[in-house]
C-alpha positions in Angstrom: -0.6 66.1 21.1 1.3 64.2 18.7 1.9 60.3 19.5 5.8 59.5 19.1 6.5 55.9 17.8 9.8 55.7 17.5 13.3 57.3 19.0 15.7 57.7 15.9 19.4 57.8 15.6 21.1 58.8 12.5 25.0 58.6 12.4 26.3 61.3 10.4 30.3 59.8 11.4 32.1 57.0 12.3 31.9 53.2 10.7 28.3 53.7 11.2 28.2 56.8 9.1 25.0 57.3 7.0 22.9 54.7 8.9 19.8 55.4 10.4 18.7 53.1 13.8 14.6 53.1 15.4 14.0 52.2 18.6 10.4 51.8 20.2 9.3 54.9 21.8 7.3 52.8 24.6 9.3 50.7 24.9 12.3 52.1 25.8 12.9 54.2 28.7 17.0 54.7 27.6 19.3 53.6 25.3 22.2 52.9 26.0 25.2 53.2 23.4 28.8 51.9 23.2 31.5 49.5 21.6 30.2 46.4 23.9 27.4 44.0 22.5 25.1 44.9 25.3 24.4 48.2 24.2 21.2 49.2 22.3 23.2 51.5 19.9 26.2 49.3 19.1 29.7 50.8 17.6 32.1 48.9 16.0 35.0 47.8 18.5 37.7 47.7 16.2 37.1 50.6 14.0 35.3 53.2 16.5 37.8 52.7 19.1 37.7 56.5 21.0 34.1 54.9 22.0 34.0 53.1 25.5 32.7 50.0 26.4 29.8 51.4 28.0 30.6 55.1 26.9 27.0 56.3 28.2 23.3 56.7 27.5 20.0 58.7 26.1 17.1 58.8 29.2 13.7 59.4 28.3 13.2 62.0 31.7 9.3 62.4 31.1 7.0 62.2 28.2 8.5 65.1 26.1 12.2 65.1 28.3 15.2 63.8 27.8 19.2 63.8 29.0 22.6 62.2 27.5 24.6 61.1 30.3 28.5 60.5 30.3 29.2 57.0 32.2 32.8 58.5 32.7 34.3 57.9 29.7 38.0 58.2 28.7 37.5 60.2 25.7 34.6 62.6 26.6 30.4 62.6 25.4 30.0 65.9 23.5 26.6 68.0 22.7 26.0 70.5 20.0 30.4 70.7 20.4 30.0 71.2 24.4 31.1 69.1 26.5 29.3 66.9 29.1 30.0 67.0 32.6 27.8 64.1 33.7 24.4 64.6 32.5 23.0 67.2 30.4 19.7 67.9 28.8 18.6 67.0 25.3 16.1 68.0 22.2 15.7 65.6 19.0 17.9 67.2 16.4 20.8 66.9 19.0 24.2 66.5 17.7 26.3 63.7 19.9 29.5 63.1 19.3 32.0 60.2 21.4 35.0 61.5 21.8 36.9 64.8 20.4 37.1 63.2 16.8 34.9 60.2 17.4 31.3 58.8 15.5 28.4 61.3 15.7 25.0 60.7 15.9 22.2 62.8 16.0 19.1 62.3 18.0 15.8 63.0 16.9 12.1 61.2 17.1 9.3 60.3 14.7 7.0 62.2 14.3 8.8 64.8 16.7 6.2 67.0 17.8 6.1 70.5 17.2 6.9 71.8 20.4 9.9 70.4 20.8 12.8 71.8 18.6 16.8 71.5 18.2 19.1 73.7 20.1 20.7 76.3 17.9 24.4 75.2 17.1 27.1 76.6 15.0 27.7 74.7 11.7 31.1 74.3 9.7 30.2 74.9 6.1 32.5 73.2 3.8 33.2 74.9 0.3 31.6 72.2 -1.4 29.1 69.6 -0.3 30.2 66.9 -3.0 33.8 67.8 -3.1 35.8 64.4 -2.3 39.0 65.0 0.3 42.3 64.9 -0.7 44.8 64.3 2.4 47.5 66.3 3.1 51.0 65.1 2.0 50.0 63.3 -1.1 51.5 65.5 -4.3 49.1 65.8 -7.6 52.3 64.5 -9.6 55.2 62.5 -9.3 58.4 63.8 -10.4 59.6 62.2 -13.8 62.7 61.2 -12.5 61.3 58.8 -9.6 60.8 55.2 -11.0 59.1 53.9 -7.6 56.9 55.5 -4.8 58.6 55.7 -1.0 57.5 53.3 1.5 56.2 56.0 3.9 53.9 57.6 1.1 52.4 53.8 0.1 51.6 53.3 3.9 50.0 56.7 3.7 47.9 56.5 1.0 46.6 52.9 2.3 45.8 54.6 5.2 44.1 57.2 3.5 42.0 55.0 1.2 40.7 52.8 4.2 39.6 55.8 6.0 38.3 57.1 2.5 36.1 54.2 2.4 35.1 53.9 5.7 33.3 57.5 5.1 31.7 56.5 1.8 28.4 55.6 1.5 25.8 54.7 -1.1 23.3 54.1 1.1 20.9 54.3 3.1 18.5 53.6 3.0 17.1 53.7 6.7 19.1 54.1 6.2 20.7 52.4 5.4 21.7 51.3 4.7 23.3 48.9 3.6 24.5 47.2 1.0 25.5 43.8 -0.5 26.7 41.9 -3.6 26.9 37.6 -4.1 28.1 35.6 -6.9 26.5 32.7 -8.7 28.0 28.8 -8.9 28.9 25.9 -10.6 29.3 22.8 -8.1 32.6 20.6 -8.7 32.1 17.3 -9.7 33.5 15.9 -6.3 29.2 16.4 -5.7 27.5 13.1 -6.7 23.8 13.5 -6.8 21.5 14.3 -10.2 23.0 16.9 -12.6 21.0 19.7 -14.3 23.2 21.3 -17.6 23.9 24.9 -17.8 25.1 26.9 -21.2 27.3 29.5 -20.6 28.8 31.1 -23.9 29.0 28.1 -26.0 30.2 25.7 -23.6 27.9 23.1 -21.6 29.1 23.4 -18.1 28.0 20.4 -15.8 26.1 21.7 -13.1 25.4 19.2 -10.1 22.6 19.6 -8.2 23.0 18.4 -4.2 21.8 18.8 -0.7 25.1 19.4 -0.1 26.2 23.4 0.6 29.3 24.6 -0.5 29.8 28.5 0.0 33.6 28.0 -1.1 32.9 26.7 -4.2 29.7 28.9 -5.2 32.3 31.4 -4.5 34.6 30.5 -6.6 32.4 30.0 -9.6 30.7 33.2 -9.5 34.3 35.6 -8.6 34.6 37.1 -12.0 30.6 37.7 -12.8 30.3 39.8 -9.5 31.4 43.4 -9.5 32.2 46.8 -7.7 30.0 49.7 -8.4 31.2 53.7 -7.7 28.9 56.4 -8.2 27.9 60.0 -7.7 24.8 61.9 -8.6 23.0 65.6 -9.0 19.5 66.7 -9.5 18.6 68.6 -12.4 16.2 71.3 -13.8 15.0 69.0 -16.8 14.2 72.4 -19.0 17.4 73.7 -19.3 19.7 71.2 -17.2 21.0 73.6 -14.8 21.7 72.0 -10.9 19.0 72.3 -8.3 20.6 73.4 -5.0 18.8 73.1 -1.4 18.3 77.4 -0.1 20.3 78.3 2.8 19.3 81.7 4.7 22.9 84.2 5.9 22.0 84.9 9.4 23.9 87.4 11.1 24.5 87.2 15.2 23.7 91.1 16.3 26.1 90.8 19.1 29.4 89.1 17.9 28.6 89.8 13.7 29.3 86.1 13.0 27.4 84.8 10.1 25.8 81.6 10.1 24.2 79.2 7.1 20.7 78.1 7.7 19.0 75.6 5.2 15.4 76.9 4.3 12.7 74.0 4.4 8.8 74.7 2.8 5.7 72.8 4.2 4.3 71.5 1.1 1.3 69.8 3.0 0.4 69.9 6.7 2.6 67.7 8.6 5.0 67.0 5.2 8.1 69.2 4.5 10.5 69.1 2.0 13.8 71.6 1.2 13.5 74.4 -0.2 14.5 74.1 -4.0 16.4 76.1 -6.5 18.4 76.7 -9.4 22.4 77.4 -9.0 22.2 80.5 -10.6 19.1 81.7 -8.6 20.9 80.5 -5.1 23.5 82.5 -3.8 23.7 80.3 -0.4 22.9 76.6 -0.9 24.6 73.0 -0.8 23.9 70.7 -4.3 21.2 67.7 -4.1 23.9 65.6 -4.6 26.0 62.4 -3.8 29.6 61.5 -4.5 32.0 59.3 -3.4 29.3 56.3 -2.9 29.6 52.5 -3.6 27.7 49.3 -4.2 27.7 45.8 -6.1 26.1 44.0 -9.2 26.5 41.1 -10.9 26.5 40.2 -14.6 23.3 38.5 -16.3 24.3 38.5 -20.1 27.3 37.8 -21.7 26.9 41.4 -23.3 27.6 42.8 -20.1 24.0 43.7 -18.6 24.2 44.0 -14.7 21.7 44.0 -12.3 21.7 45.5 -9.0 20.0 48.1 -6.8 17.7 50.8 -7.9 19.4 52.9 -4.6 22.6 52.1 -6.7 22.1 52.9 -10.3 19.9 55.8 -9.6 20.0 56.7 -5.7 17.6 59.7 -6.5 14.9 57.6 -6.2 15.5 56.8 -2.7 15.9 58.3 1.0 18.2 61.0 0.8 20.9 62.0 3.6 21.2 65.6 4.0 24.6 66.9 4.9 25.4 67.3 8.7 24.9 71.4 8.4 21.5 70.7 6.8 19.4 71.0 10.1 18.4 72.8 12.3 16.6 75.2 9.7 13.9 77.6 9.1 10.4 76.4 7.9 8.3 78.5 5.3 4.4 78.0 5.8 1.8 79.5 3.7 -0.6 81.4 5.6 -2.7 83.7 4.4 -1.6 83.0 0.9 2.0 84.1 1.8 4.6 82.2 2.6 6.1 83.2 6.0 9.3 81.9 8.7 7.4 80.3 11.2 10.2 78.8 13.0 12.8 76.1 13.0 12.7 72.5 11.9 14.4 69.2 11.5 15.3 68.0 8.0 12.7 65.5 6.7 14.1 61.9 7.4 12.3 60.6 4.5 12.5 62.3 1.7 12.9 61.4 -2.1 14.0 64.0 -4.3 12.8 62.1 -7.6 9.4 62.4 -6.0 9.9 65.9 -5.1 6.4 68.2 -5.4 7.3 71.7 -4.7 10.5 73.5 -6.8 11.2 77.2 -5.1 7.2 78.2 -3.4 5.5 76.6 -6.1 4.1 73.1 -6.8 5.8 71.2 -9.5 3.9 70.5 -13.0 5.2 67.2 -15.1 8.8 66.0 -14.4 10.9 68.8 -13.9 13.3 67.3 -11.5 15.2 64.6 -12.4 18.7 62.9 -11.2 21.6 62.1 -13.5 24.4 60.2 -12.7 28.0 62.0 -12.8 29.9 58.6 -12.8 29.1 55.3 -12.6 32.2 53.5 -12.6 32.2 49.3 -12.5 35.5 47.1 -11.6 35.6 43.0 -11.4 37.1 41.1 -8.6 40.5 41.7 -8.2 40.9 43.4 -10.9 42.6 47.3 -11.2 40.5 48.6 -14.3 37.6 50.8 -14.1 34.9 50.6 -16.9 32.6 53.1 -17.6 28.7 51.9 -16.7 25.1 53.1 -18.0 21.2 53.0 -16.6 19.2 51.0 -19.1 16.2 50.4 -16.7 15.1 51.4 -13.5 12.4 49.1 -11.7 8.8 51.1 -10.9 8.2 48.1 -8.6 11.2 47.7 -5.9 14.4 48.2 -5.4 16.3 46.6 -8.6 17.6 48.2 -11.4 19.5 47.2 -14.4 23.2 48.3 -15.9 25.0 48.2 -18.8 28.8 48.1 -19.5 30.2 47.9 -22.6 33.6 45.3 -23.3 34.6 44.0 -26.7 34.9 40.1 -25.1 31.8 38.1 -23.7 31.4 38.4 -20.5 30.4 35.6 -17.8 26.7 35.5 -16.2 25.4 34.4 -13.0 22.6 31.3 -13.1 19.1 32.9 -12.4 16.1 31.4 -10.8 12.8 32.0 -9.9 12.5 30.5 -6.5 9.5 32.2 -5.6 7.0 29.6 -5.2 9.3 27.5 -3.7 11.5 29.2 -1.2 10.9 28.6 2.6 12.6 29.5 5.7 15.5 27.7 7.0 16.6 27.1 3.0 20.5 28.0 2.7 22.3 31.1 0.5 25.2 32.9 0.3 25.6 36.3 -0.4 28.8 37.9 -1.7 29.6 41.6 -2.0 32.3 44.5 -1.3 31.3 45.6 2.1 32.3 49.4 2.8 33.8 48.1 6.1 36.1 45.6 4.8 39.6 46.2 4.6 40.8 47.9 1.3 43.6 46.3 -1.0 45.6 49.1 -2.4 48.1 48.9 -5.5 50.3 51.4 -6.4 51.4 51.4 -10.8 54.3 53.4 -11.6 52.9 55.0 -15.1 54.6 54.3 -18.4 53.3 57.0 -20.6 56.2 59.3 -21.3 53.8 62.2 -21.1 52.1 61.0 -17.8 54.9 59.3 -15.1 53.1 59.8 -12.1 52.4 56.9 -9.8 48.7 55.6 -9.6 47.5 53.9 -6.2 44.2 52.1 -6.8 41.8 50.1 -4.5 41.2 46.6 -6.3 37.9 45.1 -5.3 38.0 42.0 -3.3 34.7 40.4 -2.6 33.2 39.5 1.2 31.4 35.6 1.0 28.5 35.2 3.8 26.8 32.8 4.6 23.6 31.7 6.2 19.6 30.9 5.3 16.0 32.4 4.3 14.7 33.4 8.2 11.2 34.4 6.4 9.1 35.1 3.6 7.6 38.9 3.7 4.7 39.0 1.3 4.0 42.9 0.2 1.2 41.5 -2.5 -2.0 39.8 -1.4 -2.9 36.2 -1.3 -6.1 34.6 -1.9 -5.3 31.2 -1.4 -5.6 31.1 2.7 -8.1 28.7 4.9 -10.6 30.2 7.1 -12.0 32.6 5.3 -9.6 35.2 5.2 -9.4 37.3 1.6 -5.7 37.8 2.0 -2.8 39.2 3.9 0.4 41.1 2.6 3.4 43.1 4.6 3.6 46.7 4.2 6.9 46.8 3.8 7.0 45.0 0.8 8.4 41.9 -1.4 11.1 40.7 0.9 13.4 37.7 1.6 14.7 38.1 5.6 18.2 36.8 5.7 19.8 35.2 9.2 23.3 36.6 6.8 24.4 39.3 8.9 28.4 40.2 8.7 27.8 42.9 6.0 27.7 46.2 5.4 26.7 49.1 3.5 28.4 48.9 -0.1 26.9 44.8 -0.7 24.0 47.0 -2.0 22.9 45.2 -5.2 24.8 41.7 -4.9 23.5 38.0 -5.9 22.0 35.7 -2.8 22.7 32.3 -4.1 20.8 28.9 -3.1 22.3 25.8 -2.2 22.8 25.0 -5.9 24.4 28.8 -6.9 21.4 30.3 -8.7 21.0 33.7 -8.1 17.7 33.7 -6.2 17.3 37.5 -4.8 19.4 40.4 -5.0 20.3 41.8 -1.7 19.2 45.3 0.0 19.0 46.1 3.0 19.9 45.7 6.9 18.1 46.7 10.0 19.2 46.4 13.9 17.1 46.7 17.0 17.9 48.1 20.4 19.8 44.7 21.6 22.0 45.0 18.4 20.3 41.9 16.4 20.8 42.5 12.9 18.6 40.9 10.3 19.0 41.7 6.2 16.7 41.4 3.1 16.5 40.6 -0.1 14.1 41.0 -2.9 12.9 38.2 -5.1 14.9 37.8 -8.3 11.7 37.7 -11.1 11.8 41.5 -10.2 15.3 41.7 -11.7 14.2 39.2 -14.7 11.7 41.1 -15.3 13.8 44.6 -16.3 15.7 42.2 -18.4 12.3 41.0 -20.7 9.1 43.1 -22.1 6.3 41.4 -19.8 3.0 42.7 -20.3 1.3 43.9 -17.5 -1.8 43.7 -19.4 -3.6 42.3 -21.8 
């Protein structure tokens, strides 16, 4: 029987969308969920508002049983698109939604065991997977003749773009996740204490050094060196470039005709799935391996424009991928008997990489076949309405960091790094800046002056978020030698991490400078995770791993 550690909740809609909660399978006998802080899934209270206070809650029945039940809400608790009268019964793969057109969630457990599986539901299959939405009412051109745009279109499109980025997502990392950006400082001379020099371009900028902490003035030093990062990706077929598409299987319903889109997943080891892989040409039902629409921050290192940020940024193949919502239930291939066969239906894998992908169609992958490539990477300062074109120049083997490239014929302002490493301890104060997702848009509108193009442009300008608060620990994913009593040495398994007590983020800060008290850059920030109570605790990863993409260390000798 298979031992289940953890009950997980993935949001596939609302503010939440794209992030992926755990909760302690033995611990927990329910979970409750709602817009008040109380509840173990927490939604936001001003941005999922069709979601009551205490709008309901999961209940663990028995070992292998569980029910949603409906604490009388205003606005309804939905299953699988039927509603809940009360109680009703529950598998993991369950879709939940809060309200007609509320945040959905989908319930699941790891490792869900094999006898439990997802109640068949119908799916809406959008034409494409990656295509971005365009809102009704807004025309592809202006008229010549208008000079301005109209009041009611300007409120519309600002309404449009905050819900736009509401729904985008980098990424999740476990989800995911989540994302953040900071910016590096020079202290004004109003600070007394010793003074360090800095050279930026070819001007000595006075740099004091204090105990005092200043997160206005780190912010305002470092505004124009941290910057807004769009992207999309695909996979490829390296031989001949074509797109690699996930199967889907036409099932048709025998009684009522309807046809529905199942996605096809292959068991590439016992216990490990993955999709099932294919070429475009060679899929005649199938949704792209691909992400668009996504967002996260950097910040400039060299004043020829390098940028660091997250390796889930510049090249988000090599990280957890999130399946779109008609991507499970599905059918599951096994190999028995050397033939591969339906055995039944499966969850999507919550884990799974498509850079490290083994099997392509039914047959295990030889060299590097798969790859991702970027369809845009787009990069914007603070404040500023003018997209610039990026590039990957290195992607980090080691963690989550990667470095960027745009290309500007002025110099460019960069961020003070240190190596904090050996010195950093809990309690220390930072400040993290970034472009939360969740943070209210600022939308201009430029009536065009190119006689052959007079249409009206509305753009989002990036505005950075400035947070505040200290190192809580020091996560060690490498081994130490140098402890007393005898022990050869300790490390983390999840890694090289700084915990932050820096919580009002979101996903899109993704990649974004954590400053010290003096505004060195001393990590690069990552990721968030919440427990059941709704604590929320974020991470960083040590800087030398982002000086190191920018040098030629030798690993050996």
């Amino acid at each position: 029987m298979t031992t289940i550690k953890t009950f997980v909740i993935r949001h596939l809609a609302g503010a939440k969308a794209n992030q992926i909660e755990e909760f302690d399978f033995q611990k927990h006998s329910e979970l409750t969920f709602g817009r008040a802080t109380t509840n173990d899934i927490q939604f936001d209270p001003d941005l999922d508002t069709v979601v009551g206070r205490e709008h309901g809650k999961i209940v663990k029945d028995g070992e292998l049983s569980f029910s949603v039940v409906d604490h009388e809400s205003r606005n309804g608790l939905f299953v699988n698109k039927n509603r809940v009268k009360g109680s009703a019964k529950i598998n993991p793969g369950d879709e939940i939604r809060l309200g007609t057109n509320g945040p959905v969630f989908v319930f699941d457990l790891d490792p869900r065991p094999q006898e439990l599986m997802a109640a068949t539901r119908l799916v809406e299959v959008p034409s494409k997977a990656t295509e971005e939405f365009v809102p009704a009412g807004m025309p592809d051109t202006v008229s010549p003749e208008k000079s301005g745009i109209g009041k009611q279109t300007f409120e519309r499109v600002i309404t449009y773009e905050r819900k736009k980025s509401q729904r985008t997502l980098v990424a999740s990392l476990v989800g995911a996740l989540a994302v953040l950006t900071a910016l590096g400082y020079v202290f004004k001379d109003k600070i007394r204490p010793a003074t360090t020099y800095v050279k930026t371009d070819t001007t000595i900028i006075q740099q004091v050094k204090s105990e005092a902490f200043d997160p206005e003035a780190i912010a305002k030093a470092n505004l124009d060196k941290v910057v807004f990062i769009e992207f999309g990706y695909k996979l490829i077929y390296t031989p001949t470039g074509d797109d690699i598409y996930h199967q889907y299987y036409q099932q048709k319903d025998p009684k009522t005709g309807q046809i529905t889109e199942i996605p096809l997943y292959i068991e590439v080891e016992p216990g490990k799935i993955e999709p099932l892989l294919g070429l475009k040409k060679d899929t005649p039902v199938g949704r792209p391996i691909a992400v668009s629409g996504a967002s996260g921050s950097g910040f400039i290192v060299d004043e020829n424009g390098f940028i660091l940020t997250n390796r889930h940024v510049a090249a988000s193949w090599n990280s957890y991928y999130s399946f779109p919502q008609d991507a499970f239930p599905g059918l599951l291939l096994q190999n028995t008997g050397n033939q591969w066969k339906i055995s039944g239906r499966v969850d999507n894998p919550i884990r799974w990489v498509p850079a490290e992908t083994s099997f392509f169609g039914q047959k295990p992958i030889s060299g590097k076949i798969i790859e991702g490539v970027n369809t845009y990477m787009e990069v914007t300062f603070a404040k500023n309405d003018q997209r610039t074109p990026g590039k990957v120049v290195r992607i980090s083997n080691k963690h989550d960091v990667a470095m960027i490239k745009i290309d500007l014929p002025t110099k460019m302002e960069a961020v003070s790094l240190k190596d904090a490493d050996a010195t950093m301890a809990p309690g220390q104060k930072v400040v993290v800046m970034g472009y939360p997702g969740i943070s209210p848009d600022v939308v201009v509108a430029n009536n065009g002056n190119d006689f052959s193009n007079r249409g009206t442009q509305v753009i989002t300008v990036p505005d950075p978020t400035v947070t505040d608060g200290s190192i809580g620990k020091i996560i060690r994913g490498t081994t130490s030698s140098s402890l007393e009593s005898g022990v050869a040495g300790y490390y983390s398994t999840m890694g090289d991490y700084y915990q932050l007590t820096v919580s009002a983020t979101g996903a899109g800060n993704s990649g974004g400078p954590v400053f010290d008290k003096d505004g060195n850059a001393i990590g690069i920030f990552t990721a968030s995770q919440t427990d059941q109570q709704g604590a929320r605790i974020t991470f960083a990863v040590p800087i030398h791993y982002g000086m190191e993409l920018m040098g030629s260390k030798k690993v050996i000798n």
